[in-house]
N, C-alpha and C positions, 0 to 999 in steps of 0.2 A: 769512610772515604767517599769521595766524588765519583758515583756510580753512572750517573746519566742526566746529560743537562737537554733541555726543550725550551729552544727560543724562535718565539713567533711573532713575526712583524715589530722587531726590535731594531734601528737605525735603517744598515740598509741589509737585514735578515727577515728574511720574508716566513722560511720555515726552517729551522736546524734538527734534527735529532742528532746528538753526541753522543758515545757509549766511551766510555772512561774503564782504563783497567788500575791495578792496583801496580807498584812500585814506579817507576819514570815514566812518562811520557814527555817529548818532546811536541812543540807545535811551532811551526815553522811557514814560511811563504814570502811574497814579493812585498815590499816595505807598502804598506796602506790595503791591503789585503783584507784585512780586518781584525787582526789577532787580538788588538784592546778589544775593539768590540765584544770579545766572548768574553777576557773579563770586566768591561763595563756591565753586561750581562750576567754575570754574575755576583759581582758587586753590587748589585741591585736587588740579587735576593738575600744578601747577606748584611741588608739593611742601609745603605745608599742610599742619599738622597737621590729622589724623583725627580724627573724634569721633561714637560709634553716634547722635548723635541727628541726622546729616546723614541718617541711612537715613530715607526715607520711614514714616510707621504703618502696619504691617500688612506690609511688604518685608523681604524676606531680606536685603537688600544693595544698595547707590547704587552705579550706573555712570556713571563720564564718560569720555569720549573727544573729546582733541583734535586735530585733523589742523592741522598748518603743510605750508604751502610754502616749502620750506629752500632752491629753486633760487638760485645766485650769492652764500651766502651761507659764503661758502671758511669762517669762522672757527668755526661750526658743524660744519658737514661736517668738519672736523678733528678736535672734539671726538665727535663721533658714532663717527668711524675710531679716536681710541686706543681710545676705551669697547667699540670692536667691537658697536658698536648702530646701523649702518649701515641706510637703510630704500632704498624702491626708487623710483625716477623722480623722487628727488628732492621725496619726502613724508615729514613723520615725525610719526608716530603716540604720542602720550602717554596712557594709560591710567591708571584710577586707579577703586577698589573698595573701600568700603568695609562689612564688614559688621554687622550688629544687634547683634555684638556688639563692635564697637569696633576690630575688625581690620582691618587695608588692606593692598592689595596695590598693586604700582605695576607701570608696563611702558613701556618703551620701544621703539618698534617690533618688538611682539610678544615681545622679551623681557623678562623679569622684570629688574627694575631698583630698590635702594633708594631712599628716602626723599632722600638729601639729590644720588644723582645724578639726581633730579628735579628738585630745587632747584637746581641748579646747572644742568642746560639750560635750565630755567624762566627762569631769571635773563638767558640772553642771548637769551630770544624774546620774551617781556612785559614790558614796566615797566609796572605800576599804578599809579596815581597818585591818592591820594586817602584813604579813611581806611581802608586794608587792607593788606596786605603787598607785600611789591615795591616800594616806595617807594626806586627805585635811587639817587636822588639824597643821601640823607640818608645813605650810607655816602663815608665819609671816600675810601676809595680809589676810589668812582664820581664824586667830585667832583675831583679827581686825575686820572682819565679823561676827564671831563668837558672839564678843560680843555686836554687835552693835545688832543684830538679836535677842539676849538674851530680850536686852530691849529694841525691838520695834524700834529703831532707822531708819530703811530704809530713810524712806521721810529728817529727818532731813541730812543723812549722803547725800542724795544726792542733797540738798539745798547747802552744803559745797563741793559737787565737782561740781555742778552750778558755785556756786559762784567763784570759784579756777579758774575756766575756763575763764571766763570774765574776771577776773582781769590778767589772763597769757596774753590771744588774745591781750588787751589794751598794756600789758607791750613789749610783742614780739615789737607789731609795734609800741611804742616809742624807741624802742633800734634801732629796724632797722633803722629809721628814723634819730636817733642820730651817727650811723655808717656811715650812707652817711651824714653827715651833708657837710664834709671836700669836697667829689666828687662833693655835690647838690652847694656849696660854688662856687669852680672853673667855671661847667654847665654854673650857675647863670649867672656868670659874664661875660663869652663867648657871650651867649645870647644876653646881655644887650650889648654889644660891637657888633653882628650881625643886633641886632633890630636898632640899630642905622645908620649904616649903609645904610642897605636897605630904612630906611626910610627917609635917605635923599636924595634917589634918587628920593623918589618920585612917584615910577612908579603906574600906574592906569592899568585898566584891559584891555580897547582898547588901549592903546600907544603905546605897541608893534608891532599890526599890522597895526597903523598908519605909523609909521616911518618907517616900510618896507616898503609900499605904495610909502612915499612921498620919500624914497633912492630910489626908482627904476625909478621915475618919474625923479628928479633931474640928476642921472646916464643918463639917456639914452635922453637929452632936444634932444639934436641934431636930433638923429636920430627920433624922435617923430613929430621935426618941418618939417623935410625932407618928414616924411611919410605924416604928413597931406597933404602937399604946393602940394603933387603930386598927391593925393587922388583928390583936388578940381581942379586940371590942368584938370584931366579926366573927369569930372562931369562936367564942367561949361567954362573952360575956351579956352578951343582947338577947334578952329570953325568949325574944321571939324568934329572930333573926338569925340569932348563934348558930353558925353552919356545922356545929357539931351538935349541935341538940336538934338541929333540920335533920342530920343525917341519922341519928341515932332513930327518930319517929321514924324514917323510913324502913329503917331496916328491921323495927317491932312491926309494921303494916306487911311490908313483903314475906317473913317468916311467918305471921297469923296466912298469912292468903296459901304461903305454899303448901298449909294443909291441905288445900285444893288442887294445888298443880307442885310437883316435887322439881319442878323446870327453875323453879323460882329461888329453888333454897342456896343456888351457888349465887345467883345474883344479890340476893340479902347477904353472903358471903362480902360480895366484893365491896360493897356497902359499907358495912362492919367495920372493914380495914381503912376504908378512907375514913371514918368516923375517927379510929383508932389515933391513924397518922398526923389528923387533923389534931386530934387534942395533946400527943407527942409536939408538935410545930408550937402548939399557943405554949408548951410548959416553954419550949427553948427559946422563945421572944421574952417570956417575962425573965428568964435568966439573963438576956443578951441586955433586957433593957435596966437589969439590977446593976451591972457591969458598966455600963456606958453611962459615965459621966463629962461634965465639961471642965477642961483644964487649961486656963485660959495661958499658961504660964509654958506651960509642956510644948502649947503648940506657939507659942512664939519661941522658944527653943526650937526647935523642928524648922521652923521659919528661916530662922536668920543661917541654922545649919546649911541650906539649901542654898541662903542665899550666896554662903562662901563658897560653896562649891561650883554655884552659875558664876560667879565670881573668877574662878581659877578658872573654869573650862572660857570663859572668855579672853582670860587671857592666854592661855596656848593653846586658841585656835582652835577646839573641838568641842564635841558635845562632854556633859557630864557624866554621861555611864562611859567614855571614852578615857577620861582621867589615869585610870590604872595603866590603859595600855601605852598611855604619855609615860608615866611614870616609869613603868619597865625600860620602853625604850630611851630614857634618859638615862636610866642607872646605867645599862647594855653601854652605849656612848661614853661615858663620865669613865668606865671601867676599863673601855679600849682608848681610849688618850691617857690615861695614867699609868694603861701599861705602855703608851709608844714612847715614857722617857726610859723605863729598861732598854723599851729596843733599841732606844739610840746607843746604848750603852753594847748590846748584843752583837749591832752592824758595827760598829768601832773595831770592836776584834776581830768580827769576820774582815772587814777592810785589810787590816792588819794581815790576818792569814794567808786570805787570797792574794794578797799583792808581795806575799815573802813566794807564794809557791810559782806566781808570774816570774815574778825575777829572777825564779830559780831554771826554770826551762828557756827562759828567755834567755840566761846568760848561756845554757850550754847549745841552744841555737846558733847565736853570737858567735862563739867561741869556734863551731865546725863553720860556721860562713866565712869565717878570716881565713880558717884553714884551706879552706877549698879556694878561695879567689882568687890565690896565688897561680894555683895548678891550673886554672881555666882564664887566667892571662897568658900566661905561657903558651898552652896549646895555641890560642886562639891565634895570640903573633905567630907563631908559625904556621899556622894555615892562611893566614892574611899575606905572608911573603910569598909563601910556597901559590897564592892565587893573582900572582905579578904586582905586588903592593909589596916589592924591595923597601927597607925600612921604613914599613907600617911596625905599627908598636897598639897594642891595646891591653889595659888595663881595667881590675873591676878594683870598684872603689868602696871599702864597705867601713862608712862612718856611723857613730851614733847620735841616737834622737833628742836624747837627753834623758831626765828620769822618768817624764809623763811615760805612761804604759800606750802601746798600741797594737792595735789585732796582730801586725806580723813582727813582733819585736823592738828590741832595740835599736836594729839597724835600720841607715839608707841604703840603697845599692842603687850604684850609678857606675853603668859604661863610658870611660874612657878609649877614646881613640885618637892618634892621628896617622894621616895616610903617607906622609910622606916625612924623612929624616931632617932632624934640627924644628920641626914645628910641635907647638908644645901640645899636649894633651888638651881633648875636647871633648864634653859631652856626645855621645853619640848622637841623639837630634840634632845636632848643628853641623853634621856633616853636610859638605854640600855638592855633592859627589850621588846622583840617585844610584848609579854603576857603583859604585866603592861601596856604599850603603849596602846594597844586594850581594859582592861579595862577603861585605863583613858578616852579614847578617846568616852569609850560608857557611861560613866558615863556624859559626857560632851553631848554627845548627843541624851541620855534620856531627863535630864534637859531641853536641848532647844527644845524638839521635840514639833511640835505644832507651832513652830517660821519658820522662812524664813529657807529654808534649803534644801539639794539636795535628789530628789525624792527614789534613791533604796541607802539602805546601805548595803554594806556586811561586816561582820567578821568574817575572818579566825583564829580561834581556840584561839577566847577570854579568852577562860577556861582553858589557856592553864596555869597550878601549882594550880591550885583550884579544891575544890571537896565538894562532901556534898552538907552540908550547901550553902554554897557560891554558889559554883555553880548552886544552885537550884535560888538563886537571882541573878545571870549573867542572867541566863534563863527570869525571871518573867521581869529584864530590858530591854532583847531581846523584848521578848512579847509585853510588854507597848507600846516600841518606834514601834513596828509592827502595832498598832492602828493608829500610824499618816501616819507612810510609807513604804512603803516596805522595808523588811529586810530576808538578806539572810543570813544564820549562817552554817559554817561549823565547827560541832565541832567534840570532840569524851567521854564528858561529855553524859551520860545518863539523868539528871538532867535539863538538858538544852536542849536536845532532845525531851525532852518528851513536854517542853513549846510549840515547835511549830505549827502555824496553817496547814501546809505544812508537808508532809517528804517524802523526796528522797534519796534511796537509792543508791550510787554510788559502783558500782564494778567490777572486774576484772579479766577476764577467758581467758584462753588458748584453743586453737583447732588448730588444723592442725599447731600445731609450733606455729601459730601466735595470741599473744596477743590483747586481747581490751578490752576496757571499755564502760561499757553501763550505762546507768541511767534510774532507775524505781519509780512511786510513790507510795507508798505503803498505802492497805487499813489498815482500823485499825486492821484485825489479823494478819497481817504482819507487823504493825507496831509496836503490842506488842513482835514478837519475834525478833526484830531487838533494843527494847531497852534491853529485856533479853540478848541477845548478846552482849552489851556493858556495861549491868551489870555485866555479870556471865562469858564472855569469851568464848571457842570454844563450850563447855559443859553446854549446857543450863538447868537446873531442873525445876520443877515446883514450889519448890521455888521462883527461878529466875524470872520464866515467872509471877506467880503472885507476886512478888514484881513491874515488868513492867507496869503488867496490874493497881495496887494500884497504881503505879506515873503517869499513862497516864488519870485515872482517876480523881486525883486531881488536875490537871492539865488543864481539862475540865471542873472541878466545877470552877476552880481562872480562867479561860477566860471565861465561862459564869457569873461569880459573874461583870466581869469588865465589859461584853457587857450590862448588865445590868444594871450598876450603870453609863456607859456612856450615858443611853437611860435616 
């Protein structure tokens, strides 16, 4: 509920603080007072368009701030956790700035937040009722809500946008699936003319850098034969020169000397072994080079292998040791389009299922919304008489869509009204009555109070062609529905005044030239002389005053007779 509004330099509102309680409040005062004002002011944090001439004269910019208490209301608190605009102890903070020059800012618990996600938490905290926005009832799908809430329906209607959902997801991606059929067709078949290909060459994962190997060996016999023949010339064969017969004299020199010095005999060791290793190297050149011949044949083989392979890697775009990983990834591809004609085969059925078990909750949806429409016309016309709308007649109308499946079923639902006997039945939006609107609308929202529904309501000047009588039960329906939620009533019915559990005064003084509006709540002997004033006019009697006091009294007997009879 509307816990506490804060508006600053807003029209002609210089500084407000409001404190708001829970079940009725009345607000009440001299006609231009300012009572739109508070909720133009509030309307503006619940997402309203902006306009620099809400700025006060002479202010940089209009502040408003509204605090709700969101405790126990799960479906809020939901929306608050996706938005990630979560507030703390179970308060949430709506903000709203406009400035001089036509700019707004919005915020949701301390975060900046757009325009229309204002509007949309807006829309599940307030319903306004009356000649200003919010009028929740005159949208087609809150009248759809409306009666679904009437008679319990929640779980069921959201069993039917379940099931709505499944069977869309299924059908999206068989259509998609069937759009690319033509593209997955050609793909396919490219594939299958690629796989083919590569896979007749055959290639394995070492072949590539075999046949570089064996191209470079073959390329270069000559110069390979030339380098060994001269390698073992050096090592073994030149008698002077031969680095294994140089090394062997030395190491017959060093062993004769280290008779002399025994320092010497590891060094003719180490000698020795290179002699050793040296003539090991010349036997394994003459084997390398007995082995190595020219194959003029092998290496054009080898050649033109290469060259199919430079061949394919140019044409799909990669290198040649890349080839395999083409090749995978083509199979991979070719494997998952030849299973997506199964799957169209698999989403057929599922189509089939999901859309048997849609139309199986849908219809028994269906079925309880006819049942119920009946019983919540009835009521409704009699609370629309019983609120001075002598043959008013209102009916809910619940036709179907046809077979296409939608999130909330089969049905439309549409309010039927009209206000007066012998005129036919009308959509509710086309009434044109802003007063008949506000009663129908509270009549309808008496009825469901107690049901699923948005936490504060207000109505601005319900009572507006009624009096008396009537008006004393405008009031007593204010009150009731004030038991389940909060309710804020701006009127200027006395009768209806007097019902509430709250009253605020709103009014309007001059000083120094410059105008403002202030708001007071009044005790009860100020609240007898403020309904005398809206009994009796400028000139209050004692009359008046005790006529005030006799209706604030009885008043207070019918709210304590109902706290009592709700206990």
């Amino acid at each position: 509920m509307l816990t506490h509004l804060h508006i600053r330099d807003f029209a002609i509102v210089d500084q407000l603080e409001l404190e708001l309680e829970s079940r009725m409040t009345v607000l009440t005062g001299e006609t231009g007072a300012g009572k739109s004002i508070l909720l133009d002011a509030l309307g503006l944090t619940l997402g309203d368009r902006a306009d620099s001439s809400f700025v006060r004269h002479g202010a940089d910019r209009a502040e408003i701030i509204a605090s709700f208490d969101v405790v126990g209301l799960a479906p809020i608190a939901d929306w608050l956790s996706r938005h990630e605009l979560e507030g703390e102890d179970g308060e949430c903070l709506i903000r709203r700035t406009v400035g001089a020059d036509g700019r707004s800012r919005g915020y949701i618990n301390g975060r900046p937040a757009p325009v229309q996600l204002l509007k949309e938490l807006g829309e599940q905290l307030v319903d306004i009722h009356g000649q200003h926005a919010h009028q929740y009832l005159l949208r087609r799908n809150a009248q759809r809500q409306t009666l679904d809430a009437f008679a319990g329906l929640a779980d069921i209607a959201s069993k039917v946008t379940s099931a709505y959902q499944s069977w869309r997801a299924v059908s999206d991606e068989r259509e998609a699936l069937a759009q690319e059929r033509h593209d997955r067709d050609a793909r396919l078949e490219l594939l299958r003319y690629q796989l083919e290909e590569l896979e007749a060459v055959d290639l394995s994962a070492k072949e590539l850098a075999s046949l570089d190997d064996e191209h470079q060996r073959l390329a270069n016999v000559t110069r390979l034969q030339e380098g060994a023949q001269g390698a073992v010339l050096a090592l073994t064969e030149d008698d002077q020169l031969a680095a294994v017969g140089v090394l062997e004299r030395i190491t017959a020199d060093l062993s004769q000397l280290a008779g002399y010095d025994s320092e010497l005999e590891s060094i003719a060791e180490l000698i020795n072994g290179a002699a050793i290793q040296a003539g090991e190297a010349a036997g394994e050149l003459r084997r390398y080079l007995e082995q190595l011949e020219i194959d003029p044949e092998r290496l054009v083989e080898i050649e033109q292998r290469l060259d199919t392979l430079q061949d394919l890697a140019r044409k799909h775009r990669c290198r040649p040791e890349q080839l395999l990983e083409f090749l995978e990834s083509a199979r991979q591809e070719r494997d998952d389009l030849e299973a997506s004609e199964t799957r169209l085969d698999d989403l057929d059925q599922q189509i089939d299922e999901t859309l048997a078990h849609y139309r199986k909750v849908a219809d028994n949806l269906s079925k309880k919304r006819h049942q119920t429409a009946q019983k919540l016309s009835k009521q409704v016309t009699v609370s629309m008489q019983e609120l001075g709308m002598k043959g008013g007649h209102f009916e809910v109308e619940v036709t179907g869509t046809g077979d296409e499946p939608a999130p909330y079923g089969h049905d439309r639902v549409q309010f039927l009204v009209t206000a007066n006997p012998g005129q036919p039945l009308q959509p509710l939006q086309k009434v044109a009555s802003g007063g008949e609107l506000s009663r129908i609308s509270l009549a309808i929202q008496v009825i469901t109070a107690g049901r699923e529904g948005i936490p504060t309501l207000i109505f601005d000047e319900v009572d507006v062609g009624v009096g008396g009588g009537v008006a004393e039960i405008v009031g007593r329906r204010l009150r009731a529905l004030g038991d389940d939620r909060q309710v804020l009533c701006v009127t200027h019915q006395p009768q209806v005044a007097s019902q509430g559990h709250q009253h605020l005064r709103i009014a309007k003084a001059t000083k120094g030239g410059i105008t403002r509006t202030h708001v007071e709540p009044l005790s009860p002997g100020e609240r007898v002389e403020e309904v005398a004033r809206m009994l009796g006019g400028v000139a209050i009697t004692e009359q008046t005053r005790s006529h005030a006091e006799e209706m604030l009294a009885l008043a207070k007997d019918a709210r304590a007779k109902d706290t009592k009879a709700n206990v």
